[in-house]
N, C-alpha and C positions, 0 to 999 in steps of 0.2 A: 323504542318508544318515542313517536315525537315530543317534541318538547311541546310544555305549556306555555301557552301564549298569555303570559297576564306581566304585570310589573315587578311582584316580589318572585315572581319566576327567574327574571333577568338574572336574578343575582342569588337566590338557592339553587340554579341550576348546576353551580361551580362548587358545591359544597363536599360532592364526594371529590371531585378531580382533582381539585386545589384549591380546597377551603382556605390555606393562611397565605396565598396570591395576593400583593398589592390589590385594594382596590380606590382608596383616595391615599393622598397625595395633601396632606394640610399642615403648611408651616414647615415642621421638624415631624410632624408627627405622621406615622404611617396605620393606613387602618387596613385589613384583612378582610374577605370578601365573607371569612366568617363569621368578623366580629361586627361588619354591615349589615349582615343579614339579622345579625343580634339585638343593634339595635333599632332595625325593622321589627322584631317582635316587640320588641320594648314598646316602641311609640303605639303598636296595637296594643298592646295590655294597657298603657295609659289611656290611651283615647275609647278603649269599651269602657275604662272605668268612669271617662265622664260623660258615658250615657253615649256616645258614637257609635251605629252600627249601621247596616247595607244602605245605601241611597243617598246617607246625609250627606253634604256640603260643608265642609272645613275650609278655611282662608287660610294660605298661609304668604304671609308678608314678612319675608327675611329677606337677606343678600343672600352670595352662595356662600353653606357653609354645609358639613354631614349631616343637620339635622332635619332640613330641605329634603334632603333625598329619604332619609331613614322615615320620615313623614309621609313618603309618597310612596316606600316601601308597606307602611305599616296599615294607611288608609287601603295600598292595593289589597292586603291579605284582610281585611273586613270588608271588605264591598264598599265602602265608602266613597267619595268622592272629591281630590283635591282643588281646588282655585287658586289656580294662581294668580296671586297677585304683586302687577308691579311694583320694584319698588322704587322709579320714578315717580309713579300718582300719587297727588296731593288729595286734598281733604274729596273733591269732587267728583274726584273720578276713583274712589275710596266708598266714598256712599253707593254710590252705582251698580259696582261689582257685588260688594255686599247685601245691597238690596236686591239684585236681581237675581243673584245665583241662591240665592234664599240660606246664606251661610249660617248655620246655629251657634260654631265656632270661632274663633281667628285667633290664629298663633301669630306674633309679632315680636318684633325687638325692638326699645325703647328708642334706639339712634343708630343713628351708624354716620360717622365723620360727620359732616354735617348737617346731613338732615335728621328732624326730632321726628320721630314716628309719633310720639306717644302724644306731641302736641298737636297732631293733622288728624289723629284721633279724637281725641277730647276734642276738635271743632267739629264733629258729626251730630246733627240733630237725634237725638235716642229714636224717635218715630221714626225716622225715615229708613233704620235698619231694623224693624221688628221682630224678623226671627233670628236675630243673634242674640246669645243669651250668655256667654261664657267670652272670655280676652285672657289668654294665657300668653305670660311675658317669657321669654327668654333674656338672660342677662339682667336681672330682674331691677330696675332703677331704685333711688330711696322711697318715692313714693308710685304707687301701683295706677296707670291709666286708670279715669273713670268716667265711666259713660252709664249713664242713666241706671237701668236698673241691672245693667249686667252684672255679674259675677267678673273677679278678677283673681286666677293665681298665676303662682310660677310654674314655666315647662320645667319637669325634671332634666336632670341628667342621665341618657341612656345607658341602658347597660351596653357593654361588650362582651358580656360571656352568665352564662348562667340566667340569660332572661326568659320570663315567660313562655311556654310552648304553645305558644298563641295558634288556632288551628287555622290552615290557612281555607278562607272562604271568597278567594276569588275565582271571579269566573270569568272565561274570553269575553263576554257579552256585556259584563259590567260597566257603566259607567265610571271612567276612572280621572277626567282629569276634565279643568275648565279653563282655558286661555282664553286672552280679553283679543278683539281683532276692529279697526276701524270699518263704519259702516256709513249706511246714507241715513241714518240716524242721529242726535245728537251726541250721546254717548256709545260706545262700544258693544257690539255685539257679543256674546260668550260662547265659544266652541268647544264644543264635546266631542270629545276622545275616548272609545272606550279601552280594555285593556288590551283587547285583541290588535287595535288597528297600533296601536303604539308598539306593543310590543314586536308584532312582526315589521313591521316597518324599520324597528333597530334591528330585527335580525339581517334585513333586505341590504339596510345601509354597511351592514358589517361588512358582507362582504362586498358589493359595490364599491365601499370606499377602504377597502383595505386596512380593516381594524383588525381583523383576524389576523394577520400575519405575523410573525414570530418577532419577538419583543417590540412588540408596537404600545405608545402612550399618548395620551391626548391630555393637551394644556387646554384649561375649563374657563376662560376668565368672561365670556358672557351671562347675561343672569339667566337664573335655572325658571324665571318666572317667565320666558318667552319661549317661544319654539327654537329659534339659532339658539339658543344656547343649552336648552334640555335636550335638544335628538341628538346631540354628538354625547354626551354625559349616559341617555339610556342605549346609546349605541356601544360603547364602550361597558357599558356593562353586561350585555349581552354577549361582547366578544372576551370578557372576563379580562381586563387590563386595566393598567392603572392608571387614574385619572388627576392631575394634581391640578387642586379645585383653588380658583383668585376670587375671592370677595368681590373683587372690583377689577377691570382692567387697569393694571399700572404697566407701561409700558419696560421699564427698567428690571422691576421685579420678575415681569413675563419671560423675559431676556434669560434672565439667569439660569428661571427653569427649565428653560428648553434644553439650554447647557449642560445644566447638571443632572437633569433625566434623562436625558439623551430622548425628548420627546419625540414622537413620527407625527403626531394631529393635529390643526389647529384650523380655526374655524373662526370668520370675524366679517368685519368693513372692511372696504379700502381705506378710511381714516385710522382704523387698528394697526394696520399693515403700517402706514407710514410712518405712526407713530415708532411702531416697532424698529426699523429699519435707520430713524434716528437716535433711536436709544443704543446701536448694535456699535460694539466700539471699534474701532479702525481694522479692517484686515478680518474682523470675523467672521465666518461662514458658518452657519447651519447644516450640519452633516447631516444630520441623522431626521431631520423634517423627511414624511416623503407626500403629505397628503393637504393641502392648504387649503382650502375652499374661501370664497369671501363674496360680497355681495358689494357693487360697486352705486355707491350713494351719490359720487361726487364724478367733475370728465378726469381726466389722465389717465384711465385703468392702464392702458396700457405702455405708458413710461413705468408706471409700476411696476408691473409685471417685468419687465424689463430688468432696469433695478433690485428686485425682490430673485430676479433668477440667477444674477450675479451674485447674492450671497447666499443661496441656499435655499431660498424660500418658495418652492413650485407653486405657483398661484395658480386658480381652475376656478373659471366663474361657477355657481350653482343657482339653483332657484329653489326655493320653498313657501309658503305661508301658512298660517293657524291652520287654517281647511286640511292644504293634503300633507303640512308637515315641512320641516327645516330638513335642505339636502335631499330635497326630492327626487334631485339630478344633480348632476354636475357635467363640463365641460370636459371632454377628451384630455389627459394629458401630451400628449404627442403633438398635438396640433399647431399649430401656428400663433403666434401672442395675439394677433388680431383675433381671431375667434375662440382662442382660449380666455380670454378675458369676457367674454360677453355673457350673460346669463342665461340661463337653459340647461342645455347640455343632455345626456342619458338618462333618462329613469334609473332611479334604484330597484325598482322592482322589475325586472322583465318582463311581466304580465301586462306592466300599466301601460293605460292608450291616455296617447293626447291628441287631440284635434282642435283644429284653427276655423273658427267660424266669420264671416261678413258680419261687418259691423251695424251693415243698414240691410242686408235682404235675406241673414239668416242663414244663407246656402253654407255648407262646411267649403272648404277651402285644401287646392293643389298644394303642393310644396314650396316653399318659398313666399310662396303669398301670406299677406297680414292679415291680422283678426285676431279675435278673441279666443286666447288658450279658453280650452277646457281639459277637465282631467278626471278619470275613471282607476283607482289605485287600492291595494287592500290597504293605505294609510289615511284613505279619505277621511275628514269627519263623517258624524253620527248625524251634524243636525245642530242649529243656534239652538240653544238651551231652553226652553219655552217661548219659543218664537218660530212656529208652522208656517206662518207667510214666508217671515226671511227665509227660510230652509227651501222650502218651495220653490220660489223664486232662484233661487243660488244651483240647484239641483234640479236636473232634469227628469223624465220617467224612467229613464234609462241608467240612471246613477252618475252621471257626468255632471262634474261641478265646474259652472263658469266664474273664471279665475278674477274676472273684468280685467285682467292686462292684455297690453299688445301683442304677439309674438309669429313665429314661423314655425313650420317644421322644414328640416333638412331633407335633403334626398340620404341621408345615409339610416333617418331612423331616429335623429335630436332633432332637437327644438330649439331656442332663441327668442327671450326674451326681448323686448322692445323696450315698454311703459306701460305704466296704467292707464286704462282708457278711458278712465273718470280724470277728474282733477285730484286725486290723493297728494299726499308731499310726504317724503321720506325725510324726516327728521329723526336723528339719534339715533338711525338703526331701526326705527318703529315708522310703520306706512301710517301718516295721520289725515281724516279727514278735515280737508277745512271748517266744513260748518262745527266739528267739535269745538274749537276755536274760536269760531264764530260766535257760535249761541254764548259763549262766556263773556266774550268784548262785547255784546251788548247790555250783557247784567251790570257793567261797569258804569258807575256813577259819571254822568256827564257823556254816556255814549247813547248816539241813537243806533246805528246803521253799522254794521262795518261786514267784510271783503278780506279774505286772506287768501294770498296766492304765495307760492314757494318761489324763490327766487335766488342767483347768488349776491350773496355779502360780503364783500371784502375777501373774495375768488372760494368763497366756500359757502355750502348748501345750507339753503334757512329760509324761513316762511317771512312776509312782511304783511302790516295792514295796512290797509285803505278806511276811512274812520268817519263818521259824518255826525259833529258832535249836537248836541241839544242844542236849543237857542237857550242865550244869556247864561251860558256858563263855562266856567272859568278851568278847562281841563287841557292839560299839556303829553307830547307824548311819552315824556319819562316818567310822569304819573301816571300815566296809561299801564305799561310796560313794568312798573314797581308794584302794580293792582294785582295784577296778573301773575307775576312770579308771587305771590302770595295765597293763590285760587287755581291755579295748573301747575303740571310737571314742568319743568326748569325747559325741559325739548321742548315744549312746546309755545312758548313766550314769542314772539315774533321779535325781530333781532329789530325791524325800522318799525315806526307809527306816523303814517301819514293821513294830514288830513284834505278831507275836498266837500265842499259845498253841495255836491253830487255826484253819484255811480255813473261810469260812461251807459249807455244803454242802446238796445235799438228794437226796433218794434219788427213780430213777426204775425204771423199767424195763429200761433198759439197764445202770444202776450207781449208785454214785453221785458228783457231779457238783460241781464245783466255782463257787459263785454269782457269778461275775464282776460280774453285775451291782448285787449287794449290796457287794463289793468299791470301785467307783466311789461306791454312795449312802457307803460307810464314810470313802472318802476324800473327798469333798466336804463330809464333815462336820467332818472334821478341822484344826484352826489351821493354815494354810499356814507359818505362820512357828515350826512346832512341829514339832519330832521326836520321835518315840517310837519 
């Protein structure tokens, strides 16, 4: 019988073979692929009983932790539909999600280390989330978040054995999950996923990237509210292994595990990488790694790689996004560091087709030649979430979705990623648009104008502004910059704030235009350790 293609398939699929099989891996504590699946029932008997069934929209705002997953277990077997949300977003990009994805729910935890969740909440205007009606706390604080006229209780505690026999009502075609993705908008567009394209997609990756092979384990430490850090998590659950899940990347902590698991998976940056690589103590090597993927945000991939092969660590660039999915491909391991570190690489799927389109006449494009990935996959998205233009536009009639990055295809059948062919900036591991950024620095008191370009800071990746303040007033750029990390994700703060009396510009035929790329020569010329 094929298997079912849906989310709480991944993981009742294992339940006659080897229901009490590691499936996480948290702290000390070990959970079973049966008592996973338990408390995936659980969270569906909880969530029908507050009124959740096929179609809705639940937020769920945690770190990584089982309840994350057992939630995306539980929405999958009602038809429902999970949102993930960041949880770098602050209060603004917090309304957004939730106003747009029309969520009636939102599970959250009150803090985590440093950030108060529960106070970026309570700064939300009530109106501006209208179909939310219910805030279930986990970790439950002294006093309970309050926001207008919602309701507020505590998430239970899941069962592990003896829960509800919750029937399962998913289906391949369901809408199953909502990830946030930067667009030419000013806030984030929402990408749908149904259960089908996820699910086969982990099956595709299993084997592609060798999770099926005999005691294989993947260390989890990116968050499960992005694509890099949920397709390697639903991929390994697919291949019924065990996953030992990090709240957070801690470099030290990361270490251990792999040691004492004798981990084979891992999945990140090149800034994780390095991190990792100085946390590793003298003389250690990584045996038991066989599968490393990373996405290179910063230049030396390939001292890296280098480095990272002398202790154990096989590095293999990859490429993914929201659209067709994290670990789309990955880079040949055999090959040579110079192109084993570049992004691209194989399909996971051997079906899927990529073509390289001209950026100015449209024509597709020979081997070797640059242009515009596009990409035809059964992990495509469904479609921006009530937004037909965007979809349209992104999607051709043929079902090929334009990536907007640069790349190649090989003569052997890969590809090769380049850049983005917009201006995006990879901050934190997350592709951001500038104008997101943008439209904020102007709500800032004392700003009229401002211009964000990414740039390096002190020999590492980060966004700066160009600022053009009001007349007669009195605004500096560490006031700028303090505004800000108050109103945006921490990633997204621009590391300099420079100001200029005016945008370089130049006139065309269309209008006239703003010289971004003068912008960049301005800021490279600039004392990094210098504010203006």
């Amino acid at each position: 019988m094929p298997k079912k293609l849906t989310l709480a398939a991944l993981v009742s699929r294992h339940l006659e073979r080897a229901p009490e099989s590691c499936a996480l891996l948290v702290g000390e504590r070990r959970i079973s692929y049966a008592e996973l699946d338990q408390m995936g029932r659980s969270a569906a008997d909880w969530l029908q009983e507050q009124g959740i069934g096929h179609g809705d929209r639940v937020a769920v705002w945690l770190v990584n932790r089982p309840e994350w997953l057992a939630l995306m277990l539980g929405l999958s077997r009602i038809g429902a539909v999970l949102v993930a949300v960041n949880t770098r977003y602050r209060t603004a990009e917090l309304q957004h999600i939730l106003s747009a994805s029309g969520a009636c729910l939102l599970i959250m935890q009150p803090r985590f280390r440093k950030i108060d969740f529960q106070a970026m909440l309570e700064k939300l205007e009530p109106e501006t989330v209208p179909d939310l009606k219910t805030i279930a706390v986990l970790d439950q604080a002294t006093t309970a978040p309050q926001l207008g006229g919602c309701s507020t209780l505590p998430f239970p505690a899941l069962e592990t054995s003896n829960a509800p026999d919750v029937t399962d009502h998913s289906s391949e075609n369901n809408l199953a999950i909502l990830f946030t993705t930067s667009g030419t908008t000013k806030l984030p567009k929402l990408v749908v996923h149904t259960q089908s394209s996820l699910a086969s997609h982990a099956d595709l990756v299993a084997r592609a990237f060798r999770f099926d092979q005999p005691e294989a384990g993947l260390l989890a430490p990116l968050p499960f509210c992005g694509t890099f850090g949920l397709v390697p998590v639903m991929t390994a659950l697919a291949a019924g292994i065990p996953i030992a899940v990090m709240e957070t990347f801690d470099e030290g902590p990361a270490v251990e595990l792999i040691l004492k698991h004798k981990l084979t998976h891992l999945f990140g940056s090149d800034e994780m990488y390095w991190r990792l690589l100085a946390a590793m103590p003298e003389e250690t090597r990584f045996e038991s790694l066989r599968m490393c993927g990373f996405a290179a945000f910063q230049t030396g991939a390939e001292e890296l790689a280098r480095q990272t092969d002398a202790r154990g660590i096989p590095l293999a660039g990859v490429y993914g996004s929201s659209e067709v999915q994290a670990l789309f491909s990955i880079q040949a391991g055999q090959s040579d560091v110079q192109e084993r570190c570049k992004g691209g690489g194989f399909p996971a799927d051997p079906e899927a087709q990529v073509r390289v389109r001209h950026t100015e006449t449209g024509d597709l494009l020979e081997p070797e030649q640059s242009g515009v990935l596009e990409i035809r996959a059964k992990g495509n998205f469904a479609g921006y979430f009530n937004n037909p233009e965007a979809t349209s536009e992104a999607v051709d009639t043929d079902g090929f979705f334009s990536t907007g990055d640069i790349g190649y295809l090989r003569q052997d059948g890969s590809f090769v990623y380049q850049t983005r062919a917009g201006d995006a900036i990879r901050l934190g591991g997350f592709l951001v648009n500038p104008a997101e950024i943008e439209d904020v620095l102007r709500d800032c008191p004392g700003i009229a104008e401002a211009q964000v370009i990414g740039a390096d800071v002190d020999g590492k990746p980060a966004c700066v502004a160009f600022v053009i303040a009001d007349p007669d007033t009195d605004v500096d750029a560490e006031g700028v910059r303090a505004w800000l990390k108050n109103t945006i994700a921490a990633f997204k703060v621009p590391a300099k704030v420079w100001f200029l009396d005016a945008f370089p510009v130049t006139e065309s035929a269309n209008g006239t235009k703003i010289q971004r790329a003068k912008l960049r020569a301005m800021a490279a010329e600039r004392d990094s350790k210098t504010t203006f």
